[in-house]
C-alpha positions in Angstrom: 0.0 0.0 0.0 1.3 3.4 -0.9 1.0 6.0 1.8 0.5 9.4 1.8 1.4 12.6 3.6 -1.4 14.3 5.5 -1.0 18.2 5.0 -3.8 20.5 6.1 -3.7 24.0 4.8 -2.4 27.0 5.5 1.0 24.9 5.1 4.1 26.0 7.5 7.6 26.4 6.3 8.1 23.1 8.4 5.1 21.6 6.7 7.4 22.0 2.8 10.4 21.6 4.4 9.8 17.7 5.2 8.3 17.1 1.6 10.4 15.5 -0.8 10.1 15.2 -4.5 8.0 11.9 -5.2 6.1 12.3 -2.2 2.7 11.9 -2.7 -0.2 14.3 -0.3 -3.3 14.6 0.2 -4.4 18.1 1.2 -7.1 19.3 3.4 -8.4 22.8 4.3 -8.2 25.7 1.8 -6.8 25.4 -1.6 -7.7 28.7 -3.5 -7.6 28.2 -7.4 -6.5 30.8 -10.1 -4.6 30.8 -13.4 -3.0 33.4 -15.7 -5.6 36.3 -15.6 -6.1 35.9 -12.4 -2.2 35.8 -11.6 -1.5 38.8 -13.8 -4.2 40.9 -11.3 -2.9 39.8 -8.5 0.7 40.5 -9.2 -0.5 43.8 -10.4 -2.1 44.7 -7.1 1.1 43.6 -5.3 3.5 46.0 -8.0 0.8 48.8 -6.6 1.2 48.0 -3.2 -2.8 47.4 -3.0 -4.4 44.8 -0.5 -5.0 41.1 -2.2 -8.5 39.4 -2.6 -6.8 36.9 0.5 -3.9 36.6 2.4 -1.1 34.6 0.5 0.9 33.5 3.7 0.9 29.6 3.7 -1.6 29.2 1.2 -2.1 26.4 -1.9 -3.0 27.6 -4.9 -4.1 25.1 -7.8 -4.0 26.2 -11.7 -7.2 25.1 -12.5 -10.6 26.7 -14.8 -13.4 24.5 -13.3 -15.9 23.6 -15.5 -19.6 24.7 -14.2 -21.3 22.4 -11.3 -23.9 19.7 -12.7 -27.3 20.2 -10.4 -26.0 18.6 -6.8 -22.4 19.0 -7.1 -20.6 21.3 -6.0 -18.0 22.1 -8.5 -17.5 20.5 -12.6 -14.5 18.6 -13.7 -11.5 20.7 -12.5 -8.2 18.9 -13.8 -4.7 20.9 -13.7 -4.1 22.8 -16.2 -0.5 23.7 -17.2 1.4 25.8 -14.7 4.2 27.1 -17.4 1.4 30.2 -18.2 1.8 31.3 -14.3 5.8 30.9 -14.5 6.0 35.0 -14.7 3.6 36.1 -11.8 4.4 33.4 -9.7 7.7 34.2 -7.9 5.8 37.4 -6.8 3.4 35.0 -5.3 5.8 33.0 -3.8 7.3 36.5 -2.2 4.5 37.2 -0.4 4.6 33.8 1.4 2.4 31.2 -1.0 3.6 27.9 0.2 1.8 25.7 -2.3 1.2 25.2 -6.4 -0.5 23.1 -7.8 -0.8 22.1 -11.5 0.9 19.7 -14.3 3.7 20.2 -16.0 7.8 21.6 -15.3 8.5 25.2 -14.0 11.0 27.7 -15.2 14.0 28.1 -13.3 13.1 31.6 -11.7 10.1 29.5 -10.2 12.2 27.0 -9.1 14.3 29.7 -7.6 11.7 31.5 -5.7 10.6 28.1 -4.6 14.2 27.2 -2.9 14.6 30.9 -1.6 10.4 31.4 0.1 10.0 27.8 0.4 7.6 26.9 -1.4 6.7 23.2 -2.9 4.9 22.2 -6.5 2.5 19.9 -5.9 1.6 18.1 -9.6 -1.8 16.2 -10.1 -3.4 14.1 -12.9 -4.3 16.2 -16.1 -7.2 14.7 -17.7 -8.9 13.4 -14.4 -10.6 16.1 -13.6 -14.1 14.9 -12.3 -12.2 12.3 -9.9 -10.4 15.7 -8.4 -13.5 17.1 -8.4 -14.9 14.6 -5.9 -12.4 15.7 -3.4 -14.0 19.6 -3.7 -16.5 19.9 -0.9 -17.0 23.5 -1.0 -16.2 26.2 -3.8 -16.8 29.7 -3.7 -15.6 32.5 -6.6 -13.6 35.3 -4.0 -12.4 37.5 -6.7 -12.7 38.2 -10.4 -15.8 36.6 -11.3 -15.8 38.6 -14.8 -13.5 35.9 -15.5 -15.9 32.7 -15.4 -14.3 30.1 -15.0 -10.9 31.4 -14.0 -11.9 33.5 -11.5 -10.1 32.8 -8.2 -12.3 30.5 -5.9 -11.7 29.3 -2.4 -12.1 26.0 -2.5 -12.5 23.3 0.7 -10.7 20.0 0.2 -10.7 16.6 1.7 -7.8 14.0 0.8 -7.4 16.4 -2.6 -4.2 14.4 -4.2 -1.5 15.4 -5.2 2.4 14.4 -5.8 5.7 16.8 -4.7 6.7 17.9 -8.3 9.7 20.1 -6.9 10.5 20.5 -3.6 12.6 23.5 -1.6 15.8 21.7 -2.0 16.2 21.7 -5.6 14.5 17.8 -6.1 12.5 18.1 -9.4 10.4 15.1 -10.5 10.3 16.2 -14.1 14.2 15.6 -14.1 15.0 12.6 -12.2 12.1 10.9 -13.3 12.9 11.0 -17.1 16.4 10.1 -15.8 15.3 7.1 -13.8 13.6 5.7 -16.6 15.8 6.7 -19.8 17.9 4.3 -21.4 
């Protein structure tokens, strides 16, 4: 049986500090979800020095456009999407104390960066299974930019969301050693 790491949100520099890449999570708590537009806004308010729609310190936030709720559910499908669109906003994130990304897909190295300096961890998760994540969504609420539908930044209450450490604060990057492990 493969076990997993119980994190509950906000995260802790301690809480990242003991992940390693290849770890695999499951989150619950908070996760609050935005993507590019939403990113760009945010690190716009920051440039002005202008209150955010929520505190970043120890937060989670997963890359992900939700499709809309069916009648009784609380959210649609929401699968990853990929995280390279956020690479330029998100070391201002990371700055202001996010401890968590979640997404598919590698990061540039001035995310990887901010990551070792603000210690933070990417969290990767299963493109294309979507309504499965979904299941783990037990609350979702849109907290800021709702002219932007489904990208709009939602607050989002998890149970046993999973998730695996992508790149961790010490450098470890799964998108590197696992090609290596398995090349020829």
């Amino acid at each position: 049986m493969i076990r997993a790491i119980m994190l509950s949100t906000p995260l802790s520099d301690q809480d990242v500090e003991k992940l390693r890449m290849g770890d695999r999570v499951l989150f619950d708590g908070v996760v609050y979800t935005a993507r590019d537009s939403a990113h760009r806004r945010l690190v716009d308010l920051i440039k002005e020095g202008k209150e955010l729609p929520f505190d970043l310190s120890g937060q989670v936030i997963y890359y992900v456009g939700p499709s809309p709720a069916r009648p009784g559910q609380v959210i649609g499908s929401a699968g990853p999407t990929s995280s390279y669109r956020m690479d330029p906003s998100s070391p201002y994130l990371i700055a202001k104390g996010l401890k968590g990304m979640v997404g598919k897909g590698p990061r540039s190295q001035e995310v990887v960066d901010a990551m070792m300096k603000y210690k933070c961890v990417y969290f990767a998760t299963v493109g294309g299974a979507g309504a499965l994540l979904a299941k783990a969504i037990k609350k979702s609420e849109v907290i800021a930019y709702e002219d932007l539908g489904p990208e709009a930044i939602r607050r989002l209450e998890v149970e046993d969301f999973p998730a695996i450490v992508a790149q961790d604060v010490y450098g470890g990057n799964l998108y590197v050693e696992g090609v290596k492990r398995y090349a020829r």
